[in-house]
C-alpha positions as CSV (number, residue, x, y, z in Angstrom):
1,X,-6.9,24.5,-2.2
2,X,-10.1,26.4,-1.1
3,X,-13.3,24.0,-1.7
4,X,-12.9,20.6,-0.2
5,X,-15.1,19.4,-3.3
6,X,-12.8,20.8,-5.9
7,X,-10.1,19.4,-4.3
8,X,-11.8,15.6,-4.0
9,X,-12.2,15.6,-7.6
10,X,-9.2,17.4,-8.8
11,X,-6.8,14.6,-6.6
12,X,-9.2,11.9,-8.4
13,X,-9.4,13.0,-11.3
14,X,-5.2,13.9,-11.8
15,X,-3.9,11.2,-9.1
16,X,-6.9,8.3,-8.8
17,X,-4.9,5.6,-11.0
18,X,-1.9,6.3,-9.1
19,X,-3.5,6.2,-5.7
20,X,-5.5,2.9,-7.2
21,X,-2.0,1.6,-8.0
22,X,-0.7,1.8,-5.1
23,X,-3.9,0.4,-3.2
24,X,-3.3,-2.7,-5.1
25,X,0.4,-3.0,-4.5
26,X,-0.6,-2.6,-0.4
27,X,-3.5,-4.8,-0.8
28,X,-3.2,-7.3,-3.5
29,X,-6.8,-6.7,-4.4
30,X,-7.9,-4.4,-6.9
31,X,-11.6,-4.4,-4.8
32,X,-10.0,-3.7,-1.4
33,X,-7.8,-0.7,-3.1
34,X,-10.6,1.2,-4.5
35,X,-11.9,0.7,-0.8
36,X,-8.4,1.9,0.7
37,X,-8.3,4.6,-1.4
38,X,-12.1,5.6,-1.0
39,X,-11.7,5.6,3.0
40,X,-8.6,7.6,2.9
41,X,-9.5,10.2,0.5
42,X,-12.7,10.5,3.4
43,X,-10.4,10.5,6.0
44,X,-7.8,13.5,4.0
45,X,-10.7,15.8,3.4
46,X,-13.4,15.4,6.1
47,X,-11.6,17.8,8.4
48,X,-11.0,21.3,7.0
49,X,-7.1,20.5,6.1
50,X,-5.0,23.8,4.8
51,X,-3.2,21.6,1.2
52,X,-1.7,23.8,-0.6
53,X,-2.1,22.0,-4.6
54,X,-3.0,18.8,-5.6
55,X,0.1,17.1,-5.0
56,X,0.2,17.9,-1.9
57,X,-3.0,16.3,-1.2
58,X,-2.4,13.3,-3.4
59,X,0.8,12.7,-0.8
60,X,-1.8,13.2,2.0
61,X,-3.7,10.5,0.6
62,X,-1.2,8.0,-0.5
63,X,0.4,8.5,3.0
64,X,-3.1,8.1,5.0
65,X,-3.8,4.7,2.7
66,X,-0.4,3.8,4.1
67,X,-1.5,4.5,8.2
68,X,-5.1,3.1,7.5
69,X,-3.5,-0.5,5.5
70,X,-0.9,-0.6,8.8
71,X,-3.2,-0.3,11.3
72,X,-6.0,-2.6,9.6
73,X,-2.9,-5.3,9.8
74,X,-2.3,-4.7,13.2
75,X,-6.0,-4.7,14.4
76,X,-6.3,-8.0,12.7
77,X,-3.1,-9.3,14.5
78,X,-4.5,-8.1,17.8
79,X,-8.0,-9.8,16.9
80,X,-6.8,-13.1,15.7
81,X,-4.7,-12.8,18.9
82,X,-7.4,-12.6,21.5
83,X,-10.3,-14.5,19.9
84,X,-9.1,-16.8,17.2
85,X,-11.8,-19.2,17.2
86,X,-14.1,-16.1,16.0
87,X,-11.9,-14.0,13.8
88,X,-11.6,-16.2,10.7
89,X,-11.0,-13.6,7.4
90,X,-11.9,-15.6,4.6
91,X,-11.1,-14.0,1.2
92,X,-14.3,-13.9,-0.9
93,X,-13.0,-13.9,-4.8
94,X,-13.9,-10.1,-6.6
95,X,-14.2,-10.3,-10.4
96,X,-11.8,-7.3,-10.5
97,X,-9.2,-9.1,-9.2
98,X,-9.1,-11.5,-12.4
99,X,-8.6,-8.6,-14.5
100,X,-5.9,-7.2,-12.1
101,X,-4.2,-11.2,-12.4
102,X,-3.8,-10.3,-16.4
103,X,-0.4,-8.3,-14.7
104,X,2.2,-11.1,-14.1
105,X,3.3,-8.3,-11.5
106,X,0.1,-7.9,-10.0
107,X,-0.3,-11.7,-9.6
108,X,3.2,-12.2,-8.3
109,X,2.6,-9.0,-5.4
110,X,-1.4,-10.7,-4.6
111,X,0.9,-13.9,-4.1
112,X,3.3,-12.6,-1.6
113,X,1.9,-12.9,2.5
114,X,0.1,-9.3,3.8
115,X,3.3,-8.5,5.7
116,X,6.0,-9.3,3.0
117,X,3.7,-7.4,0.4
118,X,3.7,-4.1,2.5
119,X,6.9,-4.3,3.4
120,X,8.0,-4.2,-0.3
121,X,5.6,-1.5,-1.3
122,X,6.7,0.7,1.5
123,X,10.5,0.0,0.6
124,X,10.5,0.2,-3.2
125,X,7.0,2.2,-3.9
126,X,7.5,4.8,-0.9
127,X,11.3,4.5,-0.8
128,X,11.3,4.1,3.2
129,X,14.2,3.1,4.6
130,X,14.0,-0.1,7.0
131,X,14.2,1.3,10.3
132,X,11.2,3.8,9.0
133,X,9.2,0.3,7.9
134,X,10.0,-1.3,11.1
135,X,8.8,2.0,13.0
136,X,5.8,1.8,10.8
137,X,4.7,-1.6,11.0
138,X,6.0,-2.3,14.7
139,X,8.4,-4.5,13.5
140,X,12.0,-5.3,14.1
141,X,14.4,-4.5,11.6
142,X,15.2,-7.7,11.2
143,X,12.3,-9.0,10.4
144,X,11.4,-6.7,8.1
145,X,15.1,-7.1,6.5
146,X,13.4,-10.8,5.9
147,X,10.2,-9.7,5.0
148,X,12.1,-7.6,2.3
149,X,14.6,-10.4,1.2
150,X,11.3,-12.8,0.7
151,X,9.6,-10.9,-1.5
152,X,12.7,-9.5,-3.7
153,X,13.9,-12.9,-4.2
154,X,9.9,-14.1,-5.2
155,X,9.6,-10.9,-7.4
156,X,13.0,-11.0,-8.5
157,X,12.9,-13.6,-11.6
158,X,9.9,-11.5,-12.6
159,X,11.3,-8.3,-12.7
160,X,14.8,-9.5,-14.2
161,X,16.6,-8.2,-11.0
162,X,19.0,-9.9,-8.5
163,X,17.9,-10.8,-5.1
164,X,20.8,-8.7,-3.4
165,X,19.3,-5.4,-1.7
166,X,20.6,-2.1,-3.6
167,X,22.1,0.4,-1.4
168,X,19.3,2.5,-2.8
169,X,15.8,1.2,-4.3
170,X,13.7,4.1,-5.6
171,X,10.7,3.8,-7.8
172,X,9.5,7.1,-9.1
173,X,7.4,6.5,-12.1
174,X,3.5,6.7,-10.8
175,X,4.5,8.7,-7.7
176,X,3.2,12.1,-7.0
177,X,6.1,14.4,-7.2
């Protein structure tokens, strides 16, 4: 892909509900995905970066949304670590996210604590395994083997599944191929 501008809008254009998608799975706010996805497609095409199509970038994307969610956690973490009588993140309603709550999924992922929530997208959106989540988000994989069972067995009754793990958990419909 030759002109960075092309690019921009050909990865919006063919990928930007995907990428929105999966902003919201990370986040759990349809407001702070467009901003995920908005900072990472900055972040993807500020520096002169060789892609070769469109998928290609839309993975570069998808996986900078990923690094820029995980580290935003973390830097929170370290924040409300060292001065916790200043850091107090108070989640001011968005009107999007009522029409995102319409999607009993939607509502049930907003529900689920920040660290259970990306640990489920990264497992069944981005098919990682657990020691790549644990690497990821600076876990142990134990604790993200909890983080994992919590939100399968709050999604679970939703989605019609069990609350065992599968030996493999793939979603592929919305993800760039």
């Amino acid at each position: 892909m030759s002109d960075s501008s092309e690019a921009v809008a050909q990865v919006l254009r063919d990928g930007g509900k995907r990428l929105a998608s999966y902003g919201l799975v990370l986040t759990g706010s349809a407001h702070e995905a467009e901003e995920l996805v908005q900072a990472a497609v900055v972040k993807t095409f500020v520096k002169r970066r060789r892609l070769r199509d469109a998928a290609a970038a839309e993975a570069y994307v998808r996986a900078t949304m990923r690094t820029l969610y995980i580290d935003g956690i973390r830097r929170d973490r370290t924040w409300g670590r060292l001065v916790p009588a200043v850091v107090r993140r108070s989640h001011v309603p968005d009107p999007s996210d009522e029409l995102a709550g319409h999607d009993q999924v939607a509502r049930a992922l907003a529900e689920l604590p920040r660290q259970v929530r990306t640990a489920v997208a990264l497992r069944y959106y981005d098919d990682l395994t657990v020691a790549d989540i644990a690497h990821h988000m600076n876990l142990s994989e134990g604790t993200v083997k909890k983080y994992l069972q919590d939100g399968r067995s709050r999604l679970a009754p939703l989605l019609g599944l069990g609350t065992e793990e599968p030996e493999h958990a793939t979603v592929t419909e919305g993800r760039a191929r």
